[in-house]
mmCIF file of the N, C-alpha and C atoms, coordinates in Angstrom:
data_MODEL
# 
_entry.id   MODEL 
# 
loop_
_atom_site.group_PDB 
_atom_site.id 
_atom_site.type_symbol 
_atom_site.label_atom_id 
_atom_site.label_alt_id 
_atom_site.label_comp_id 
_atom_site.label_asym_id 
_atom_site.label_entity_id 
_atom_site.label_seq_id 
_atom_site.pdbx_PDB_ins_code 
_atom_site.Cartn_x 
_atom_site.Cartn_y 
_atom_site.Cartn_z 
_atom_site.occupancy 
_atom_site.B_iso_or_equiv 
_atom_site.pdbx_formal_charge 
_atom_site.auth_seq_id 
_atom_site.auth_comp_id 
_atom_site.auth_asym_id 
_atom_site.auth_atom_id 
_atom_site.pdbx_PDB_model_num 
ATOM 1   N N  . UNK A 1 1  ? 67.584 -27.029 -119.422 1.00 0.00 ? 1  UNK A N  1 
ATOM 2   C CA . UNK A 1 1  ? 67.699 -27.912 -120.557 1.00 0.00 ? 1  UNK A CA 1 
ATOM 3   C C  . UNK A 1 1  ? 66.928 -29.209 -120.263 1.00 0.00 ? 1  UNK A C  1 
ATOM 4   N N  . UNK A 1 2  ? 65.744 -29.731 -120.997 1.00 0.00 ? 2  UNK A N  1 
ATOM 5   C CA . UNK A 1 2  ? 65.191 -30.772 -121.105 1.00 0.00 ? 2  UNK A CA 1 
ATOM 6   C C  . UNK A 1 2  ? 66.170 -32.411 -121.241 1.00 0.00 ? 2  UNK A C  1 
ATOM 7   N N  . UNK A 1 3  ? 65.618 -33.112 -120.793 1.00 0.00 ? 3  UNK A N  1 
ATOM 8   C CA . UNK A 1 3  ? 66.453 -34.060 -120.785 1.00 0.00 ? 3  UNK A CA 1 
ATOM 9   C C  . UNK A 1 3  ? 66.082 -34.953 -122.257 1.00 0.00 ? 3  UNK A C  1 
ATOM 10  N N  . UNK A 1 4  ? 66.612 -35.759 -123.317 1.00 0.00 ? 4  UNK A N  1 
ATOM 11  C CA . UNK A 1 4  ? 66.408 -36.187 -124.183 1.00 0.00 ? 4  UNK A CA 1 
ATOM 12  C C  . UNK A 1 4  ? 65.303 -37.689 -123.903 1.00 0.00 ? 4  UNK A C  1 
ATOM 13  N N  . UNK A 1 5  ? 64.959 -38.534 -124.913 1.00 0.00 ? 5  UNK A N  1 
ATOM 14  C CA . UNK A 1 5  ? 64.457 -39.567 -124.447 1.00 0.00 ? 5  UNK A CA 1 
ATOM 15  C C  . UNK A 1 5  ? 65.330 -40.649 -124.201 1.00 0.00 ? 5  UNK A C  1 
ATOM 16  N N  . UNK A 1 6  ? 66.657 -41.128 -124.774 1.00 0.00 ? 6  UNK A N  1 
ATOM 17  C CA . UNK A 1 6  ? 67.864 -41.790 -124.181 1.00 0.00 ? 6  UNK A CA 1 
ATOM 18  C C  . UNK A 1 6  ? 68.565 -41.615 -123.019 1.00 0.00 ? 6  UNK A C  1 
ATOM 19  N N  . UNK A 1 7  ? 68.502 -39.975 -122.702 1.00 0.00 ? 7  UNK A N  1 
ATOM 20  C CA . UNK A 1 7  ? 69.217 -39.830 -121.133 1.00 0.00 ? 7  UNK A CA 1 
ATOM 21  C C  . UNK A 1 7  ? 67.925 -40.051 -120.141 1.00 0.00 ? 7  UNK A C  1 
ATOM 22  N N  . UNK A 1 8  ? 67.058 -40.252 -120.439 1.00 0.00 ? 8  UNK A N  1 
ATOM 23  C CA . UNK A 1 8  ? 65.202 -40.389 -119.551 1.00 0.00 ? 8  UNK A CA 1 
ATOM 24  C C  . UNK A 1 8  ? 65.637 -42.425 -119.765 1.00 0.00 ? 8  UNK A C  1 
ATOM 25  N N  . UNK A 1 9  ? 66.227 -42.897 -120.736 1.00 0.00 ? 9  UNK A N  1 
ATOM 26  C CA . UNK A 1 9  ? 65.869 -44.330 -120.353 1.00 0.00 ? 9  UNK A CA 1 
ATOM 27  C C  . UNK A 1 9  ? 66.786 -44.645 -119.559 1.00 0.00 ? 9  UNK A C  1 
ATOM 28  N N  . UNK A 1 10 ? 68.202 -43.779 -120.071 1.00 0.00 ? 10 UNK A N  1 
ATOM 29  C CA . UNK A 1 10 ? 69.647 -44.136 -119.057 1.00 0.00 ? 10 UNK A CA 1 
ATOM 30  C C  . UNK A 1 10 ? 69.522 -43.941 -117.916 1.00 0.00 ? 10 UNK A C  1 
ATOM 31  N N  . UNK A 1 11 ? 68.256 -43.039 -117.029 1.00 0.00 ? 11 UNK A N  1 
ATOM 32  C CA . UNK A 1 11 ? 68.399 -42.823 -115.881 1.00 0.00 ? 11 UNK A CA 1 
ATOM 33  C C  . UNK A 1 11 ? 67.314 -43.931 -115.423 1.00 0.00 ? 11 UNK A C  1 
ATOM 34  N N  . UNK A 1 12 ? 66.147 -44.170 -115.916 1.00 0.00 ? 12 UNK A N  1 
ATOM 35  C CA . UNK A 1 12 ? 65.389 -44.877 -115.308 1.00 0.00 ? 12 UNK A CA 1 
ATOM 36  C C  . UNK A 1 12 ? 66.341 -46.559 -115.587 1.00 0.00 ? 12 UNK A C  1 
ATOM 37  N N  . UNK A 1 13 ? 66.876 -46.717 -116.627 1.00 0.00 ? 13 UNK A N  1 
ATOM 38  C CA . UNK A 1 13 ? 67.999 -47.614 -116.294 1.00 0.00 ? 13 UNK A CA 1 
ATOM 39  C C  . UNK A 1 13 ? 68.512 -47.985 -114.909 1.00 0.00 ? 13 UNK A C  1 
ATOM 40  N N  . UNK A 1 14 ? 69.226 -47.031 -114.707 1.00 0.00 ? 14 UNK A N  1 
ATOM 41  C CA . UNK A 1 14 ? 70.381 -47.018 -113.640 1.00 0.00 ? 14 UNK A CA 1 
ATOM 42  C C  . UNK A 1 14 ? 69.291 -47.380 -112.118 1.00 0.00 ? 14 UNK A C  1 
ATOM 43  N N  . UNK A 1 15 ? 68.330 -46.800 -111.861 1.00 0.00 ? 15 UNK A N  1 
ATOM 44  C CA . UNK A 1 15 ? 67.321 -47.002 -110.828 1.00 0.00 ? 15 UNK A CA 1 
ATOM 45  C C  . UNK A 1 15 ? 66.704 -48.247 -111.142 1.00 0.00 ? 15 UNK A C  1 
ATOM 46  N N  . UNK A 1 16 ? 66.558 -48.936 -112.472 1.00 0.00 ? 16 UNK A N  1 
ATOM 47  C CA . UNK A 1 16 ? 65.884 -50.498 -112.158 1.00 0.00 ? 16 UNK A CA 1 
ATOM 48  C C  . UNK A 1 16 ? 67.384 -51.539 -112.115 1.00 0.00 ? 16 UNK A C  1 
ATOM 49  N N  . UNK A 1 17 ? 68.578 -50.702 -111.755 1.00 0.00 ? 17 UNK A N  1 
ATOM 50  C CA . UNK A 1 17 ? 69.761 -51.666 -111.569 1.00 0.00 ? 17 UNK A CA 1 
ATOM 51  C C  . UNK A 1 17 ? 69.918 -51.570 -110.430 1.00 0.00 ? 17 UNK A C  1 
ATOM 52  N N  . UNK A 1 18 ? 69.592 -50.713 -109.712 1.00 0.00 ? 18 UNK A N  1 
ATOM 53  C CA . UNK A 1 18 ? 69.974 -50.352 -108.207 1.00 0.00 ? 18 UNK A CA 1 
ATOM 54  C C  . UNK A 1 18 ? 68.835 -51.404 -107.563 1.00 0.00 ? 18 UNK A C  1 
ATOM 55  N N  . UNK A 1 19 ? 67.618 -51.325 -108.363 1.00 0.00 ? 19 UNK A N  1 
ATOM 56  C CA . UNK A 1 19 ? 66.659 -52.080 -107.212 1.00 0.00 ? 19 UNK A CA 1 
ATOM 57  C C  . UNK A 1 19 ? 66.657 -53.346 -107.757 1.00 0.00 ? 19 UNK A C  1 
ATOM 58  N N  . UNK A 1 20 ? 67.586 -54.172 -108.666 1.00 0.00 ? 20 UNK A N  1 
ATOM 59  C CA . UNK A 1 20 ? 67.635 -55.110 -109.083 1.00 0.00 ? 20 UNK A CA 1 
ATOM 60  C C  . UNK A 1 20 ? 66.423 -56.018 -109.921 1.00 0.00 ? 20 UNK A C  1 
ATOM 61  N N  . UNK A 1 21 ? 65.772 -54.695 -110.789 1.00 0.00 ? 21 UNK A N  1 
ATOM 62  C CA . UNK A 1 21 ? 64.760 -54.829 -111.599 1.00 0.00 ? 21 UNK A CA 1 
ATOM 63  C C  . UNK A 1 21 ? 65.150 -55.224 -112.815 1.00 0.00 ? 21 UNK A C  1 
ATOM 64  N N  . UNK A 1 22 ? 64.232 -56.385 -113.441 1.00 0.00 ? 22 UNK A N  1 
ATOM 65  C CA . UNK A 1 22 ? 64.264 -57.043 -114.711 1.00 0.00 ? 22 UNK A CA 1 
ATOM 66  C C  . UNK A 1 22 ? 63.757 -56.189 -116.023 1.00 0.00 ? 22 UNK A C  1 
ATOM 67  N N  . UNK A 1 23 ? 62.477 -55.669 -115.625 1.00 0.00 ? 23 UNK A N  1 
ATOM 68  C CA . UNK A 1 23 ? 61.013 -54.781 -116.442 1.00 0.00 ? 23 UNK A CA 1 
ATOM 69  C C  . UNK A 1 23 ? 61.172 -53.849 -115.682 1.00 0.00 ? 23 UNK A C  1 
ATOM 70  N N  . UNK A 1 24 ? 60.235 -52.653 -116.048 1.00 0.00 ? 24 UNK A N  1 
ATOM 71  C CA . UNK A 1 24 ? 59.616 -51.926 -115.830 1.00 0.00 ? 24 UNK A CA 1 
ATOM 72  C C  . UNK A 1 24 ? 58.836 -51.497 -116.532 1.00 0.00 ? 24 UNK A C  1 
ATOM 73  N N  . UNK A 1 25 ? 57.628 -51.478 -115.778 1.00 0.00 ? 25 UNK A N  1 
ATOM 74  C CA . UNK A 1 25 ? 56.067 -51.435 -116.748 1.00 0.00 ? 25 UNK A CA 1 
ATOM 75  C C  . UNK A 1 25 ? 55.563 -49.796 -116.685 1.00 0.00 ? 25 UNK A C  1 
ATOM 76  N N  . UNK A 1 26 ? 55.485 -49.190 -118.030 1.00 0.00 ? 26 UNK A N  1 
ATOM 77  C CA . UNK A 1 26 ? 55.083 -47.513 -117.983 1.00 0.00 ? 26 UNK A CA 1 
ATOM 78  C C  . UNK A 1 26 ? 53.513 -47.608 -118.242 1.00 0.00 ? 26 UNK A C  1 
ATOM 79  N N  . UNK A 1 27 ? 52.261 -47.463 -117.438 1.00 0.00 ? 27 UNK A N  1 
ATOM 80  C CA . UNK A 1 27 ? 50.807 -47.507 -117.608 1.00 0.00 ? 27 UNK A CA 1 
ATOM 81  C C  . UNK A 1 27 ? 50.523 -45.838 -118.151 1.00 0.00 ? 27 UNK A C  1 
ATOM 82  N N  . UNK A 1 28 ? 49.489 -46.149 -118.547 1.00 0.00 ? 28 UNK A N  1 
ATOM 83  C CA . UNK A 1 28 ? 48.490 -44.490 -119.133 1.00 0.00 ? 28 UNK A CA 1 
ATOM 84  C C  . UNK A 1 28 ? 47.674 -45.109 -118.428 1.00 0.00 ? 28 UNK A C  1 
ATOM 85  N N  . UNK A 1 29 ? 47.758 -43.808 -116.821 1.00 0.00 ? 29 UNK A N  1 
ATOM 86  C CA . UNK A 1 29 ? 46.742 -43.962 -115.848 1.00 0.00 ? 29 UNK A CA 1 
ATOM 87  C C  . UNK A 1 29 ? 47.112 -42.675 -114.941 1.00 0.00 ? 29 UNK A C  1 
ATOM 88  N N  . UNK A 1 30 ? 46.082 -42.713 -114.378 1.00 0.00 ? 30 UNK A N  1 
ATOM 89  C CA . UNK A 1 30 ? 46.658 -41.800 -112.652 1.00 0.00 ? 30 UNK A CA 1 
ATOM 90  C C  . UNK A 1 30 ? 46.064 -42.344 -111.652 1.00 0.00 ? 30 UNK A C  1 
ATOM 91  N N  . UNK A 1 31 ? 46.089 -41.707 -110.667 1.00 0.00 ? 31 UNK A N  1 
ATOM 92  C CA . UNK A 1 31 ? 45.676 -42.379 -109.215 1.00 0.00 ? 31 UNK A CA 1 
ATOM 93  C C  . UNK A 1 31 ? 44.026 -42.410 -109.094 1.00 0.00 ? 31 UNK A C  1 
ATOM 94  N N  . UNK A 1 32 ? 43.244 -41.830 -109.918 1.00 0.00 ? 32 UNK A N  1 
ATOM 95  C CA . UNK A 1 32 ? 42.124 -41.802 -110.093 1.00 0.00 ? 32 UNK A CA 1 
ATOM 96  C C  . UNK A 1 32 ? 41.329 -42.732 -111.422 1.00 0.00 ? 32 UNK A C  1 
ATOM 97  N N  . UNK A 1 33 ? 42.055 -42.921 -112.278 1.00 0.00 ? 33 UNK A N  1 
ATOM 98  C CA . UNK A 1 33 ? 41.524 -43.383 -113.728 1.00 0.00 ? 33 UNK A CA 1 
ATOM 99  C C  . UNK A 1 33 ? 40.996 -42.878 -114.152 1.00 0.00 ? 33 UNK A C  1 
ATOM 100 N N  . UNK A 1 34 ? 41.500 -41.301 -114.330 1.00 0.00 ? 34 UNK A N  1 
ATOM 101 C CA . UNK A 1 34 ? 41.005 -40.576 -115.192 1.00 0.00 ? 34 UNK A CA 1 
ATOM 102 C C  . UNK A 1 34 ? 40.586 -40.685 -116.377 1.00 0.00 ? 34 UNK A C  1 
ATOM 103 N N  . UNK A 1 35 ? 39.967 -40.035 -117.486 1.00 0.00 ? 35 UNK A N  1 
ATOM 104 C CA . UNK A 1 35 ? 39.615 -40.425 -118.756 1.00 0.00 ? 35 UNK A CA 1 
ATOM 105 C C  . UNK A 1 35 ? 40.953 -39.905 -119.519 1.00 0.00 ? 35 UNK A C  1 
ATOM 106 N N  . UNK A 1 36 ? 40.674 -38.354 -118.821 1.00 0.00 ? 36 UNK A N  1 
ATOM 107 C CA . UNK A 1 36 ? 42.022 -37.269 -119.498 1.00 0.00 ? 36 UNK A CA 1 
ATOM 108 C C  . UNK A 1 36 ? 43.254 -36.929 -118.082 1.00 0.00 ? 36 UNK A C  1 
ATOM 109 N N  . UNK A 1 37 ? 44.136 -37.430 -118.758 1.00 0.00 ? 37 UNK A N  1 
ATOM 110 C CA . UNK A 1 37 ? 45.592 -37.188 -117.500 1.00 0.00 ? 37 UNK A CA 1 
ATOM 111 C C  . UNK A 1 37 ? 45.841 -35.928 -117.331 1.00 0.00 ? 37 UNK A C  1 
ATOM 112 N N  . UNK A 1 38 ? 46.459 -35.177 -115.785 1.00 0.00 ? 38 UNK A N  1 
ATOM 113 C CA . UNK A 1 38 ? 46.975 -33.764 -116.099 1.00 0.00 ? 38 UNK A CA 1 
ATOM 114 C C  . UNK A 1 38 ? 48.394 -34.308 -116.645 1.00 0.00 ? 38 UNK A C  1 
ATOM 115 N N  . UNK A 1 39 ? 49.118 -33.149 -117.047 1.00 0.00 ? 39 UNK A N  1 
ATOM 116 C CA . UNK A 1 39 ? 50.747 -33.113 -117.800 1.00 0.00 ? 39 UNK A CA 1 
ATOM 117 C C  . UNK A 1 39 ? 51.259 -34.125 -116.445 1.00 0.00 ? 39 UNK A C  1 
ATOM 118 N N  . UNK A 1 40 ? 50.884 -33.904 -115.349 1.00 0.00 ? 40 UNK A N  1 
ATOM 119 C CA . UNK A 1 40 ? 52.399 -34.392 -114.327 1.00 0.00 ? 40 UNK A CA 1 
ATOM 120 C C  . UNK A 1 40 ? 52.317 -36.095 -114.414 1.00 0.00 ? 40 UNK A C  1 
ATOM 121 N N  . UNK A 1 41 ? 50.869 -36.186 -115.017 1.00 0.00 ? 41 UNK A N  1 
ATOM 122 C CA . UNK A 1 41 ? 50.368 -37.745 -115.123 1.00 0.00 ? 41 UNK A CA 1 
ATOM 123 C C  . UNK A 1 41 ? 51.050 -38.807 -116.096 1.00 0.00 ? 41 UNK A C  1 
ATOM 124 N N  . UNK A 1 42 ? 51.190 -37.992 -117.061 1.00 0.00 ? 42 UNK A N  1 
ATOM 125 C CA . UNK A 1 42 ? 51.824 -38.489 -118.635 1.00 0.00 ? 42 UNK A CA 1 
ATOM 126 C C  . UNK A 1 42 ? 52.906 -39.458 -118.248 1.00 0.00 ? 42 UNK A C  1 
ATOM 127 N N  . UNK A 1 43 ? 53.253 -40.172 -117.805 1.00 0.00 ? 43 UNK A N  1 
ATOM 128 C CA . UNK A 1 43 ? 54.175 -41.298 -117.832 1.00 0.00 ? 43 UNK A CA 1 
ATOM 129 C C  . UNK A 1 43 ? 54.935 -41.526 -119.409 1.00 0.00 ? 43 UNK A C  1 
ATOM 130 N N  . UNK A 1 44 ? 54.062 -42.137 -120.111 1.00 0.00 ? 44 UNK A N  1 
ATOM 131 C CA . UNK A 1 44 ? 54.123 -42.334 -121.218 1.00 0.00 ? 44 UNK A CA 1 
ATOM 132 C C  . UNK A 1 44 ? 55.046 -41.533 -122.018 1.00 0.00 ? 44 UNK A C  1 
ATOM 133 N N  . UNK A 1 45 ? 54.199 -40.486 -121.702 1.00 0.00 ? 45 UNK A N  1 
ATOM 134 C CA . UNK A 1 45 ? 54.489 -38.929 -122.825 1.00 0.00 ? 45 UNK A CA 1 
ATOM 135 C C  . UNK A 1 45 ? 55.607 -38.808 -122.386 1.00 0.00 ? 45 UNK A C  1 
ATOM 136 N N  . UNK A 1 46 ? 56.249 -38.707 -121.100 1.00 0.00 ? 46 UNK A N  1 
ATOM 137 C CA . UNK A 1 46 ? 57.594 -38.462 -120.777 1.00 0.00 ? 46 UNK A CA 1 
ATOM 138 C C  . UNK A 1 46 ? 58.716 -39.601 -120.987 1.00 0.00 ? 46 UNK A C  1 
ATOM 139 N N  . UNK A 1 47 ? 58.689 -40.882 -120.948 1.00 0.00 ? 47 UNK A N  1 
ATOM 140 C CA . UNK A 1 47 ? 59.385 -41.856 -121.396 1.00 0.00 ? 47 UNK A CA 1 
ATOM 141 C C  . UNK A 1 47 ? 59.982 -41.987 -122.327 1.00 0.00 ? 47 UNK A C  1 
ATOM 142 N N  . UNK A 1 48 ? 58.842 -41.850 -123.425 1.00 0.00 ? 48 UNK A N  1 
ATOM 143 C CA . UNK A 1 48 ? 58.714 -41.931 -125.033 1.00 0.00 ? 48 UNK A CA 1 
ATOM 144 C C  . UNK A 1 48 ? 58.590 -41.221 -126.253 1.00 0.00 ? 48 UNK A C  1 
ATOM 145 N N  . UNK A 1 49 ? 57.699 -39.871 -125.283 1.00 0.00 ? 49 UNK A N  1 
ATOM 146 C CA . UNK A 1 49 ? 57.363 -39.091 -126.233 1.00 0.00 ? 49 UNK A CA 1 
ATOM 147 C C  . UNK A 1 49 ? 56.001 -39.036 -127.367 1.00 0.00 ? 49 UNK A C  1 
ATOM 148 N N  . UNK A 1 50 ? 55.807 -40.013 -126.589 1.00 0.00 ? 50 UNK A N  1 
ATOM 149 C CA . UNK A 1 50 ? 54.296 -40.375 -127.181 1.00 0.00 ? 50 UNK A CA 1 
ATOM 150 C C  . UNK A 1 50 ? 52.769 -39.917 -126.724 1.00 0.00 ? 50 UNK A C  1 
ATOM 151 N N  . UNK A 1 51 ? 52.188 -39.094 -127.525 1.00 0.00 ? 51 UNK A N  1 
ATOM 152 C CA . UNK A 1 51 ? 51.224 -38.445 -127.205 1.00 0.00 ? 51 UNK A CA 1 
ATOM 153 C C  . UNK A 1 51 ? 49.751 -38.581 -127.242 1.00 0.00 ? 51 UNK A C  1 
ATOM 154 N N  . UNK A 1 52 ? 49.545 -39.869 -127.572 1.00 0.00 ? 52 UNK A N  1 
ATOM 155 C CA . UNK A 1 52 ? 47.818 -40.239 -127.614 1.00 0.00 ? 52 UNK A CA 1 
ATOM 156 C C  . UNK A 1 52 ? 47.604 -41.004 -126.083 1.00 0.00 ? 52 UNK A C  1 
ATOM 157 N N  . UNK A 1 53 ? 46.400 -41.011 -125.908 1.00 0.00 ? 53 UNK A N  1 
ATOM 158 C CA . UNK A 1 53 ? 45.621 -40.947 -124.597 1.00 0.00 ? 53 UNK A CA 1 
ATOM 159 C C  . UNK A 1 53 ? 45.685 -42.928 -124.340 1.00 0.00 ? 53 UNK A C  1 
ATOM 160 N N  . UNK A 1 54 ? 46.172 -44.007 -125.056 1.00 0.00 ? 54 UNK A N  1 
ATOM 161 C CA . UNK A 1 54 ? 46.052 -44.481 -124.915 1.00 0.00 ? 54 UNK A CA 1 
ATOM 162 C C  . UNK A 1 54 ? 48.031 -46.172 -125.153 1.00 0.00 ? 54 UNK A C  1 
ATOM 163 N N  . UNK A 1 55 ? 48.060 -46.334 -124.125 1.00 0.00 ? 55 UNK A N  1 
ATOM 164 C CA . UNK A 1 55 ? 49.523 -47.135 -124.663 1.00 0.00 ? 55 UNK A CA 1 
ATOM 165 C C  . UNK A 1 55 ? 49.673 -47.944 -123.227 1.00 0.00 ? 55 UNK A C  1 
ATOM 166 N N  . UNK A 1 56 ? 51.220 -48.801 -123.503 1.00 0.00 ? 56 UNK A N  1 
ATOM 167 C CA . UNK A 1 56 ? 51.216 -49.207 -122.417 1.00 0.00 ? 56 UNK A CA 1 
ATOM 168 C C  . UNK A 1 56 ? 53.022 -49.643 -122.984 1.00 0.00 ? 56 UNK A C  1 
ATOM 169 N N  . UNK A 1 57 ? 54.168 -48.893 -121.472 1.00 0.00 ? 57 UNK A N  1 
ATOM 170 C CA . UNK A 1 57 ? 55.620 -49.464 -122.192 1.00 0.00 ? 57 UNK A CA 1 
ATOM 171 C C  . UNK A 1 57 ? 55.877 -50.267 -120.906 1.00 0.00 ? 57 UNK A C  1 
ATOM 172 N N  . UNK A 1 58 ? 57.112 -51.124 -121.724 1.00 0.00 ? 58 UNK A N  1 
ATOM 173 C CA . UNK A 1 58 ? 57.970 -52.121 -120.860 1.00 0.00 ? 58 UNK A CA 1 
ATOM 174 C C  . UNK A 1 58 ? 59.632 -51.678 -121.529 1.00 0.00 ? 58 UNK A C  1 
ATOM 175 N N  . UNK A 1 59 ? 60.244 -51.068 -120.163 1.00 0.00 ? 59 UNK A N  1 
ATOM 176 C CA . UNK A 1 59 ? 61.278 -51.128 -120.282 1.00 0.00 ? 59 UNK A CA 1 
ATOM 177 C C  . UNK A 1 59 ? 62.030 -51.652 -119.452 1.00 0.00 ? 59 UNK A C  1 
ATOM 178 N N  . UNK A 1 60 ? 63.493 -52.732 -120.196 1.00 0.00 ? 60 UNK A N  1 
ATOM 179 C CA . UNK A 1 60 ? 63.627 -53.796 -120.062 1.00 0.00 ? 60 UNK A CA 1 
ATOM 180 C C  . UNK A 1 60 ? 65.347 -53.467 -120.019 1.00 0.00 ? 60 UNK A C  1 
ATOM 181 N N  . UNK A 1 61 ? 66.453 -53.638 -119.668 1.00 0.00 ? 61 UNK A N  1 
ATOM 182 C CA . UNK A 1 61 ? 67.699 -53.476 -119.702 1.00 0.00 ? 61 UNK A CA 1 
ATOM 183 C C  . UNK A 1 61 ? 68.215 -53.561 -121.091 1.00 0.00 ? 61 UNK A C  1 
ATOM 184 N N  . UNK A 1 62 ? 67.779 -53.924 -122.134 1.00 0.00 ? 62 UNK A N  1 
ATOM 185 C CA . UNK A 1 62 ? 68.294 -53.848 -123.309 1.00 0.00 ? 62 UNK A CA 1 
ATOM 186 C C  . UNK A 1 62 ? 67.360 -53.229 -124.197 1.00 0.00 ? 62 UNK A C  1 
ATOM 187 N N  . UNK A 1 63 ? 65.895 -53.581 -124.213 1.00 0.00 ? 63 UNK A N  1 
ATOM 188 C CA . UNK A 1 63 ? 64.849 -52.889 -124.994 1.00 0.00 ? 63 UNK A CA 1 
ATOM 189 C C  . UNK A 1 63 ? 64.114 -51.609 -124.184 1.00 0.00 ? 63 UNK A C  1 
ATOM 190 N N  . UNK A 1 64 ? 62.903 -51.035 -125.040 1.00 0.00 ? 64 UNK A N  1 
ATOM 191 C CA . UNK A 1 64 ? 61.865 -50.241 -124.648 1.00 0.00 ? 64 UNK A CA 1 
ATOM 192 C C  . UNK A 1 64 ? 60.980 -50.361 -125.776 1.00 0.00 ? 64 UNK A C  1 
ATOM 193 N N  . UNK A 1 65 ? 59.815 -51.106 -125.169 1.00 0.00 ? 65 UNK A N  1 
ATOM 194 C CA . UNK A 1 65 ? 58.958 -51.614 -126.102 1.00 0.00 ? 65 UNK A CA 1 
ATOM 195 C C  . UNK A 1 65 ? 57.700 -50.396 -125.826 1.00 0.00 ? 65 UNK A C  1 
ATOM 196 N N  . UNK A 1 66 ? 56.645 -50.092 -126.998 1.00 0.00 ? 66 UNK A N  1 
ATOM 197 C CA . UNK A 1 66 ? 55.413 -49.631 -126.297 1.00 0.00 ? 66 UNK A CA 1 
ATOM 198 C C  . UNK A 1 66 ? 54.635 -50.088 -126.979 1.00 0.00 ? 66 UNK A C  1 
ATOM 199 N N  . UNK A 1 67 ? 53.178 -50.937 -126.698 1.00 0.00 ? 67 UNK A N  1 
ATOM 200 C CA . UNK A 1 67 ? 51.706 -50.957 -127.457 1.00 0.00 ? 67 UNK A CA 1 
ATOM 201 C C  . UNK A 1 67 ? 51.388 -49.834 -127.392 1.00 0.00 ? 67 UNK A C  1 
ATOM 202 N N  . UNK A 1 68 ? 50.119 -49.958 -128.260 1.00 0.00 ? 68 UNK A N  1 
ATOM 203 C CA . UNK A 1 68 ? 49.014 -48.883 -128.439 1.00 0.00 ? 68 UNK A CA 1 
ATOM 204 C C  . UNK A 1 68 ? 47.507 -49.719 -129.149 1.00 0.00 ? 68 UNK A C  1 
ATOM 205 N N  . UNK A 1 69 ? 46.595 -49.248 -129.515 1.00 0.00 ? 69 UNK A N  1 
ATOM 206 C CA . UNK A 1 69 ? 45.706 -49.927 -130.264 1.00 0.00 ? 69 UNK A CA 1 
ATOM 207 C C  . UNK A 1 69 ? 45.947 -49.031 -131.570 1.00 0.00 ? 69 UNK A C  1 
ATOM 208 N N  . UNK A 1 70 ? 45.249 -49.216 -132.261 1.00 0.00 ? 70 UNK A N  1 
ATOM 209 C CA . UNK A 1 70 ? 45.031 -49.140 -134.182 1.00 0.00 ? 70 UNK A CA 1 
ATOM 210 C C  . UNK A 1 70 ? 44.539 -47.824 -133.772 1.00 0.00 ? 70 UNK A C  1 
ATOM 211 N N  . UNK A 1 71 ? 44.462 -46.575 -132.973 1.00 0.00 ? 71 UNK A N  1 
ATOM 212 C CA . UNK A 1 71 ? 44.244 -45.146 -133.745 1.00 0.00 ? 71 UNK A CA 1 
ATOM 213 C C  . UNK A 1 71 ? 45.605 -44.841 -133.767 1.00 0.00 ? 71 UNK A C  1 
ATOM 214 N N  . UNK A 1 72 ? 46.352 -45.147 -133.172 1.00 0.00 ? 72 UNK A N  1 
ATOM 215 C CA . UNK A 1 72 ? 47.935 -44.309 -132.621 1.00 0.00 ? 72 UNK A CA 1 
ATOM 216 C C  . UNK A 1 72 ? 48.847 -45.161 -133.036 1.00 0.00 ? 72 UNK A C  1 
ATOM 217 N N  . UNK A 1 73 ? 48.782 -46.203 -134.406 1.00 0.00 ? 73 UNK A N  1 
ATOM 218 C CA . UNK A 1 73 ? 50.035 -46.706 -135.192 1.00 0.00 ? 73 UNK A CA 1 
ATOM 219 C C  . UNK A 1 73 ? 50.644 -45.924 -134.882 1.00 0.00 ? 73 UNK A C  1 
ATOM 220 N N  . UNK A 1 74 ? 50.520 -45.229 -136.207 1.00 0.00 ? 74 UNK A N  1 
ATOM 221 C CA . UNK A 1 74 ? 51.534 -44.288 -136.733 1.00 0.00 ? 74 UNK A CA 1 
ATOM 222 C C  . UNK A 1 74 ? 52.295 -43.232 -135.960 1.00 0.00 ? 74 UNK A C  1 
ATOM 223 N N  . UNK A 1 75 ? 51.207 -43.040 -135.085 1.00 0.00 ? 75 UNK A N  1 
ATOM 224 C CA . UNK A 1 75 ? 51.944 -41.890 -133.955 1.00 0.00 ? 75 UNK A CA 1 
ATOM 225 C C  . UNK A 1 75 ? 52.901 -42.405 -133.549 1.00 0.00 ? 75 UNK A C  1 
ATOM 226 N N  . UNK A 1 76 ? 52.685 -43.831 -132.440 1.00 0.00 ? 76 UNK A N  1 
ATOM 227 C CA . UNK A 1 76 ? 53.675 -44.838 -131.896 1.00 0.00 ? 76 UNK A CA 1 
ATOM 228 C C  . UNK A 1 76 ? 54.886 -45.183 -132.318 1.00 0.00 ? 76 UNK A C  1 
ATOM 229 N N  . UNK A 1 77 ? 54.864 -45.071 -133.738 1.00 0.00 ? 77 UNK A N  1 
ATOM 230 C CA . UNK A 1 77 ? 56.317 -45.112 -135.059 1.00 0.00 ? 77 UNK A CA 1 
ATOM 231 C C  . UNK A 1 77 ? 57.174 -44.253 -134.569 1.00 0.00 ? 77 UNK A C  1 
ATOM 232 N N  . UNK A 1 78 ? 56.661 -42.890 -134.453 1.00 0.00 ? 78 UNK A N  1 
ATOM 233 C CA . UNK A 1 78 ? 58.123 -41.944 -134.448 1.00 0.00 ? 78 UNK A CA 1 
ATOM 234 C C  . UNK A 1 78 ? 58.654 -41.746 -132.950 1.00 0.00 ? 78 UNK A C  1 
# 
């Protein structure tokens, strides 16, 4: 069973309480700077659920914010 995107923030929660973290910053990147990420790369995609090649989240003990630029509004919405 997949984990939802609320039990994915509740856990990364609980790990920025343990290390006595304020933020936590989610990048669209890999260890290379790729153009195109493999699946295990997707940060993003797994956080949020958000699927264009380009974003950037901050999750925060009460919020989870994400940018994007103007192709991936609308995507970014749902």
């Amino acid at each position: 069973m997949s984990k939802t995107g609320p039990q994915k923030l509740e856990e990364l929660r609980l790990l920025m309480f343990e290390q006595n973290l304020d933020g936590y910053i989610v990048l669209h990147g890999d260890a290379h700077q790729s153009e195109y990420l493999a699946p295990c790369d997707e940060r993003i995609g797994y956080i949020s659920g958000f699927k264009g090649s380009n974003g950037l989240c901050l999750v925060t003990m009460e919020d989870a914010l994400m940018w994007t630029d103007g192709r991936y509004y609308l995507a970014a919405e749902q």
